[in-house]
C-alpha positions in Angstrom: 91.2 80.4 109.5 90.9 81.8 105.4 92.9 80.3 102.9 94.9 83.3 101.3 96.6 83.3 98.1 99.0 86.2 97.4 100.0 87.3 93.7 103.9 88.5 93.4 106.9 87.7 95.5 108.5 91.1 96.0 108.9 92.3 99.4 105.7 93.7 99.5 104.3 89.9 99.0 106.7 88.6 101.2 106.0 90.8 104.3 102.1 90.6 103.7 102.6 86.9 103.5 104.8 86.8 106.8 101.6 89.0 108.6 98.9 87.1 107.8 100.6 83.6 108.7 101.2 85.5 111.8 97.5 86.3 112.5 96.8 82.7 111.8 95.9 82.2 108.4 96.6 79.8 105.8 98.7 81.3 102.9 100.0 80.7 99.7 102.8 83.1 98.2 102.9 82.9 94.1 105.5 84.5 91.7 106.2 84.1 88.3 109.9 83.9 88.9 111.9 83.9 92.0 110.9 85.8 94.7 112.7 89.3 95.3 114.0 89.8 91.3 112.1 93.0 90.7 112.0 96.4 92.5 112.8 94.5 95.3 116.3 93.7 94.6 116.9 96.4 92.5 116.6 99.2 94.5 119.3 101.1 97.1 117.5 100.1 100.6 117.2 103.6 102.3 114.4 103.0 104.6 113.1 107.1 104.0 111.2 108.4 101.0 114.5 110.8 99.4 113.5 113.9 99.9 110.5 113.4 102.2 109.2 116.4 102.8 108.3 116.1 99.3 105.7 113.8 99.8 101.4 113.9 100.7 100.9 113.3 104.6 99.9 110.0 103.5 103.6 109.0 102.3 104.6 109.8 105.3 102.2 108.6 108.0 102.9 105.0 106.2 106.6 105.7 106.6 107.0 106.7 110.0 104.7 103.7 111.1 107.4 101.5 108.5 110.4 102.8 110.9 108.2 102.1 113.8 108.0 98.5 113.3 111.4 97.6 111.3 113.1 96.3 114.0 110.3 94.1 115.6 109.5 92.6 112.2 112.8 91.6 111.5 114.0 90.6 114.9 112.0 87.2 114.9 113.4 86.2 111.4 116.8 87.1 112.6 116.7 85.2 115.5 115.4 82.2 113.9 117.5 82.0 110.3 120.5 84.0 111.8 120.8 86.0 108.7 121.8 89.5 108.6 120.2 92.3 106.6 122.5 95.0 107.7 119.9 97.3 108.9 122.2 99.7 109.9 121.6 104.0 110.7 124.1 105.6 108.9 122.0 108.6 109.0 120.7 110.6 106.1 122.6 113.6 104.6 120.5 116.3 102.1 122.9 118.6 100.5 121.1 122.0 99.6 119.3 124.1 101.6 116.1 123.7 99.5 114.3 127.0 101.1 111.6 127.1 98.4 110.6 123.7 99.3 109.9 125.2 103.0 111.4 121.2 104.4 111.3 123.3 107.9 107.7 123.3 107.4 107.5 119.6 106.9 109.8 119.1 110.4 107.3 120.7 112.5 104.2 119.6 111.2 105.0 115.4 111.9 107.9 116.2 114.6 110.8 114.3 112.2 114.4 114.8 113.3 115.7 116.8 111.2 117.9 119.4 111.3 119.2 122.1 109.2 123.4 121.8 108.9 126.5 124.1 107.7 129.5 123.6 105.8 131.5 123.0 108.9 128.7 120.3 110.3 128.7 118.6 106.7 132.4 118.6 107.4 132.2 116.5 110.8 128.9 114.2 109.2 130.7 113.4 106.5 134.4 114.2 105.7 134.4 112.5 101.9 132.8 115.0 100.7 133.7 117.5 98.6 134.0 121.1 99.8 131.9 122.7 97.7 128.8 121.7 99.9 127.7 124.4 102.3 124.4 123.9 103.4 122.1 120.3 104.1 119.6 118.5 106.1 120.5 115.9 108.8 118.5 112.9 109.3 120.4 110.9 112.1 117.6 108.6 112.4 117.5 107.1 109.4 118.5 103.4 108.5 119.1 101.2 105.1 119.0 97.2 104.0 120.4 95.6 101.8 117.6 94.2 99.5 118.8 91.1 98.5 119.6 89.9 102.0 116.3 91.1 102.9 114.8 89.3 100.6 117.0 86.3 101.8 116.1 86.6 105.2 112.4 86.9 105.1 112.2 83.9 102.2 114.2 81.9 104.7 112.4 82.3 107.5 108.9 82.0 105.3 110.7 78.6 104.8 110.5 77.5 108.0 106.3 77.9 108.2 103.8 76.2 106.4 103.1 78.8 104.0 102.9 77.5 100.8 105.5 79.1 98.2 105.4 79.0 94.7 108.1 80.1 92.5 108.4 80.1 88.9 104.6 79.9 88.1 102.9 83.0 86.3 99.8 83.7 87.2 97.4 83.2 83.5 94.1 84.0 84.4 91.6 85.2 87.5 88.9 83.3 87.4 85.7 84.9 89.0 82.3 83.4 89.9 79.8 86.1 90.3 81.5 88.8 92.6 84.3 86.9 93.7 87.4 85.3 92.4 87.0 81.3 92.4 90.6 80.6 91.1 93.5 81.5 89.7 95.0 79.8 87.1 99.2 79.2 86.3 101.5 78.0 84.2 101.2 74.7 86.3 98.2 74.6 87.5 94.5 76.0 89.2 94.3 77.4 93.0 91.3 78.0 94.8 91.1 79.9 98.4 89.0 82.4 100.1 90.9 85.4 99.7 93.4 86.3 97.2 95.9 89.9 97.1 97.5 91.4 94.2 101.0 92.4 95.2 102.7 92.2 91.6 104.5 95.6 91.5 104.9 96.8 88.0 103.3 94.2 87.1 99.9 94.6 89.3 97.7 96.4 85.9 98.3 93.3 84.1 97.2 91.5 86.3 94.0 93.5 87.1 93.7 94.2 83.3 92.4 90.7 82.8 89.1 91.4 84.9 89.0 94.9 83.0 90.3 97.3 85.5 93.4 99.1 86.0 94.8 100.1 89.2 97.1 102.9 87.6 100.4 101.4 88.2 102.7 101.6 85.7 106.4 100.7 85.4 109.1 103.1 86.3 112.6 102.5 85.1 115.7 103.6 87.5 119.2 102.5 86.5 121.7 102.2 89.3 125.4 101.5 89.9 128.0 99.4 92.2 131.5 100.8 92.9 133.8 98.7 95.0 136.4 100.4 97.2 137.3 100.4 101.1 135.1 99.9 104.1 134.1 102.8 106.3 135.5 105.3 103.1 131.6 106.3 102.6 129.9 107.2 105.9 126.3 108.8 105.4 123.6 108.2 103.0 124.2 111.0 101.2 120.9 112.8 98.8 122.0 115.7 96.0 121.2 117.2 92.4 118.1 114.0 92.9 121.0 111.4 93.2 122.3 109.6 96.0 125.2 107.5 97.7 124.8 104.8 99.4 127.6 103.1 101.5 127.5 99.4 102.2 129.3 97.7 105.5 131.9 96.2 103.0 133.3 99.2 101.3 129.9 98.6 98.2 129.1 102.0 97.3 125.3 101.9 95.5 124.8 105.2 93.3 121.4 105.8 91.8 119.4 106.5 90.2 117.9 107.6 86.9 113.9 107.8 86.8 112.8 107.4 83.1 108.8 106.1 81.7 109.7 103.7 79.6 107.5 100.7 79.7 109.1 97.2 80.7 112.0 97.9 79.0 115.2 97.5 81.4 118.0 98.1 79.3 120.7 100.1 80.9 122.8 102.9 79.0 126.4 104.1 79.0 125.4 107.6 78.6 123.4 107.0 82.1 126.6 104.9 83.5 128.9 108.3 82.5 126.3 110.6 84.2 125.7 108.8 87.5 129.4 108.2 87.7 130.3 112.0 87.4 128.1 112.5 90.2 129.5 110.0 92.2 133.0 111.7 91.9 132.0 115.3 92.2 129.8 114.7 95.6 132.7 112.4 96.6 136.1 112.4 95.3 137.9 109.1 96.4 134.9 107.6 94.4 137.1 108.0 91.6 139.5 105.2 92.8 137.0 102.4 93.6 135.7 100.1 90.8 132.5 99.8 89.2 131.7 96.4 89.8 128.1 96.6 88.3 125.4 98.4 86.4 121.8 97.6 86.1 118.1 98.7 86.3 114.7 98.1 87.8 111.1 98.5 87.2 109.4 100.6 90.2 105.9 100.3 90.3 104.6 103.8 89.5 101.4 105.1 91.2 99.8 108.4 91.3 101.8 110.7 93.6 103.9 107.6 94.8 100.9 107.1 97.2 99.9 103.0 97.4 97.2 101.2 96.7 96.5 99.2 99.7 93.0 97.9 100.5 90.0 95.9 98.8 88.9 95.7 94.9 86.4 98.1 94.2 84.1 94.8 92.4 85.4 91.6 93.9 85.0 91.4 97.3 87.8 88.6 97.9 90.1 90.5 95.8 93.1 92.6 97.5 95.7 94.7 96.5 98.9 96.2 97.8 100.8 97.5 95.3 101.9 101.2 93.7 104.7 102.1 96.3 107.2 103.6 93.5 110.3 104.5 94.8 109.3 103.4 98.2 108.6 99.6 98.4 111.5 98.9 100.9 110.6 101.6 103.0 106.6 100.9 103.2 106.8 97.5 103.0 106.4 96.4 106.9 103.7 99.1 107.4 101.4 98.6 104.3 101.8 94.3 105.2 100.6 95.2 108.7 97.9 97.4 107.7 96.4 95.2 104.3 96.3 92.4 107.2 94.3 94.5 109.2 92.1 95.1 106.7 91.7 91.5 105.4 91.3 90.7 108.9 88.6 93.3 109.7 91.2 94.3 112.9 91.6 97.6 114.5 93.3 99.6 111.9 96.5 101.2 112.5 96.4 104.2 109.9 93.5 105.7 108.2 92.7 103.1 104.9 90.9 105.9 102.8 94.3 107.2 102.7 95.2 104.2 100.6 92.1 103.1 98.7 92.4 101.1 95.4 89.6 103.1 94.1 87.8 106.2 93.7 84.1 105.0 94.8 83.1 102.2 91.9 86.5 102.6 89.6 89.9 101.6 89.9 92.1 105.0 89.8 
């Protein structure tokens, strides 16, 4: 058994946590506030990169092994906290035909299910929409969370193991010993263990910038909104103009979301309020009559082509890192966990880790 200590408490940390406990290992889960505050609650919960076809072949090897595994990771938390995430398949609707970006040739190449629809089958799908749309992409498969009550659901059932959590204690200082890391240091106090990961989101660079290397993450603002109105009004997930609507079991409608490079700044704007709200109402007009309930942003962590870095540190050879998803987080989270524990582990692996590597050869990228 190793003694694991894992840096940031976002669903990333969580999940990676909730693996290696699983394969037996002692582990300690540190944040520097309460866990799931970040990206992880902050973002809309569709378990599909938007847009997909968009992505490398990496993005979406790690995705399709994500909605692979979904229900079997959270069935055992389920059962044993009894809370519920709302994983539910509402489907995923793309409005546009988007023939330049060939999305047909995407379909073939990884077998998705997808299909091309017509005004009349965006009619059936989803009759709250406005007329105007003729032409979209069906994704029946497709589920969403809710991210805070996934958050609550896999801190509960972390609760009832012996992993050792930590809230509220920022991490200060990495303390190495030749090629290794020997400690950490916090606000509170000094932790020593065999390995240690870096799961801090936007916050990851930091993080690696105090042992003078940067992983290339960087924080991406998107601001989002909450309309309140009646249950079952909203059917589909619904992607347009690089928007989308979300509809929660309760008659919660999430819009989102902006993407601006802005540092750590979080402030939200009314201009951005206005604009994401005239979307909402010209893709959907009984959005009009709900109420917006609540406005706010969130920090993705930015990586080169939205691709992760999930694997070992390129110097320290008991230093880990599984971070960079982007907009993705919620999506890749169970599949990244699984495969960083793998690697840790030195297990069979279940997706090619090149595909992921923190670094280029001798330098973080």
């Amino acid at each position: 058994m190793s003694s694991i200590i894992i840096i940031g408490g976002g669903i990333i940390g969580l999940l990676t946590a909730f693996e290696l406990h699983r394969a037996g290992q002692k582990v300690t889960l540190i944040d520097r506030q309460a866990f799931g505050q970040e990206s992880s609650w902050a973002g809309g919960g569709i378990i599909s990169p938007l847009y997909p076809w968009r992505y490398p072949d990496a993005i979406t090897r790690l995705a399709r092994f994500s909605q692979q595994i979904y229900p079997d990771t959270l069935a055992p938390m389920q059962q044993r906290t009894g809370l519920d995430p709302e994983f539910e398949p509402n489907g995923m609707l793309i409005l546009g035909d988007y023939a330049r970006e060939q999305p047909q040739q995407w379909v073939t190449k990884h077998a998705i299910n997808m299909r091309m629809v017509d005004a009349a089958q965006i009619h059936e799908l989803a009759p709250e929409l406005a007329e105007r749309h003729q032409q979209g992409w069906w994704m029946p498969d497709i589920h969403q969370l809710r991210n805070p009550r996934l958050v609550a659901l896999v801190k509960a059932y972390l609760q009832t193991t012996d992993i050792t959590l930590l809230e509220h204690e920022a991490v200060t200082a990495i303390n190495t010993l030749q090629l290794r890391v020997d400690s950490i240091s916090t606000s509170k106090s000094t932790y020593r263990a065999d390995q240690f990961v870096i799961a801090g989101g936007a916050w990851s660079s930091q993080l690696l910038q105090s042992r003078g290397a940067d992983c290339g993450i960087k924080p991406i603002k998107g601001q989002m909104l909450l309309l309140q109105g009646r249950a079952g009004c909203v059917k589909r997930i619904t992607l347009s103009e690089d928007r989308y609507i979300i509809p929660r079991k309760d008659g919660h409608v999430l819009i989102g979301s902006t993407t601006e490079d802005v540092g750590f700044n979080k402030d939200t704007s009314a201009q951005v309020r206005e604009q994401l709200l005239d979307y909402a109402v010209r893709t959907i007009p009984a959005l009009k009559s709900f109420t917006l309930q609540q406005h706010w942003s969130g920090l993705r962590p930015g990586s080169a082509n939205g691709i992760p870095k999930i694997g070992q540190h390129p110097q320290l050879e008991n230093l880990y890192i599984n971070s960079g998803h982007y907009r993705n987080g919620l999506v890749l989270a169970p599949a990244s966990a699984r495969l960083l524990s793998e690697i840790m582990l030195h297990k069979a692996l279940s997706l090619d880790q090149s595909d992921y590597a923190p670094c280029d050869g001798t330098h973080m990228i």
